[in-house]
C-alpha positions, -999 to 999 in steps of 0.1 A, spaced: 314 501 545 327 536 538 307 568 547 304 580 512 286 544 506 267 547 535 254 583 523 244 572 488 224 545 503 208 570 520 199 588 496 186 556 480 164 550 506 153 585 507 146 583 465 124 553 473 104 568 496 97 596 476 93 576 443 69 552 467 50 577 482 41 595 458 23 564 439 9 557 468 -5 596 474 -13 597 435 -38 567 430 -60 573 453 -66 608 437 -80 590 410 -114 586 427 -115 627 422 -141 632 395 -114 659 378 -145 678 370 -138 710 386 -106 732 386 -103 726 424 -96 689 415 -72 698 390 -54 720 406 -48 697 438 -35 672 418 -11 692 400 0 703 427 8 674 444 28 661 411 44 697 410 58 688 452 65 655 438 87 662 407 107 687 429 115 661 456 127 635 432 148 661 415 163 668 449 163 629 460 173 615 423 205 641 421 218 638 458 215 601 450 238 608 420 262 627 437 266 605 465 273 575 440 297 592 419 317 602 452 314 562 461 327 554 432 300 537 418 295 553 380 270 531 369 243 537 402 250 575 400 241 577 359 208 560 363 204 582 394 214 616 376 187 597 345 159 596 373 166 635 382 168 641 345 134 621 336 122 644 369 132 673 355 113 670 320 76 652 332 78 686 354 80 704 322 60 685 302 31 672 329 24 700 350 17 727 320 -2 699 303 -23 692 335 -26 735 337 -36 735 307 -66 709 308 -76 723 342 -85 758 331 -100 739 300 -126 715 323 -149 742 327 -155 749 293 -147 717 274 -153 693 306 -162 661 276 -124 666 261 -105 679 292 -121 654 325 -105 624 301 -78 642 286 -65 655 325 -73 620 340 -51 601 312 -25 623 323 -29 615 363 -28 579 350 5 581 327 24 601 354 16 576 379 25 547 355 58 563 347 68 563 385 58 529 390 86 519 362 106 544 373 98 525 411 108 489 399 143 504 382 158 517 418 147 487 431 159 464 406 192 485 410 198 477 440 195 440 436 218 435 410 243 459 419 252 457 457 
């Protein structure tokens, strides 16, 4: 097996680790009431550590295909970085935003900031299955 193919499923394996642990760090922060800031902001931060490492994971992934020579794996990898890139900039000012709201408006902003938690994490489980299925049908 060449190195470059070697290196990208490296990276692979370093994508699902992230992508896994991550759901696996994320659900069980469910059980936090999300009724004070302190809860909020743990749990945004640990999607904002999150959404960094699978923009770091999801584009060396990318990179390492495309220099294998494998277009299609490196696309949906540089769509996983991509997808990465915008729940960053869509979640994490959405779950700032709720946060600093709890305290005043906790009857809007406790279900508002948990549906959020629950939608990130069900976009990663998806996003989970893909790489996976990727792998079985394309090596």
């Amino acid at each position: 097996m060449p190195g470059a193919m070697i290196a990208a499923l490296v990276f692979t394996v370093a994508l699902l680790v992230t992508t896994a642990y991550f759901i696996l760090g994320s659900i069980p922060l469910l059980v936090l009431k999300h009724d004070t800031p302190l809860d909020a902001r743990f749990v945004r931060g640990f999607f904002n550590v999150y959404y960094r490492a699978a923009v770091a994971t999801a584009g060396a992934t990318a990179v390492s295909y495309a220099i294998a020579q494998r277009p299609g794996l490196a696309t949906g990898a540089a769509l996983l970085a991509l997808l990465a890139i915008v729940l960053r900039s869509r979640i994490i000012p959405k779950m700032d935003a709720l946060g600093t709201e709890i305290q005043s408006n906790p009857m809007d902003a406790i279900p508002g900031f948990r549906r959020t938690h629950v939608t990130a994490i069900a976009i990663n489980v998806v996003q989970l299955a893909a790489i996976v299925w990727s792998l079985t049908v394309s090596l």
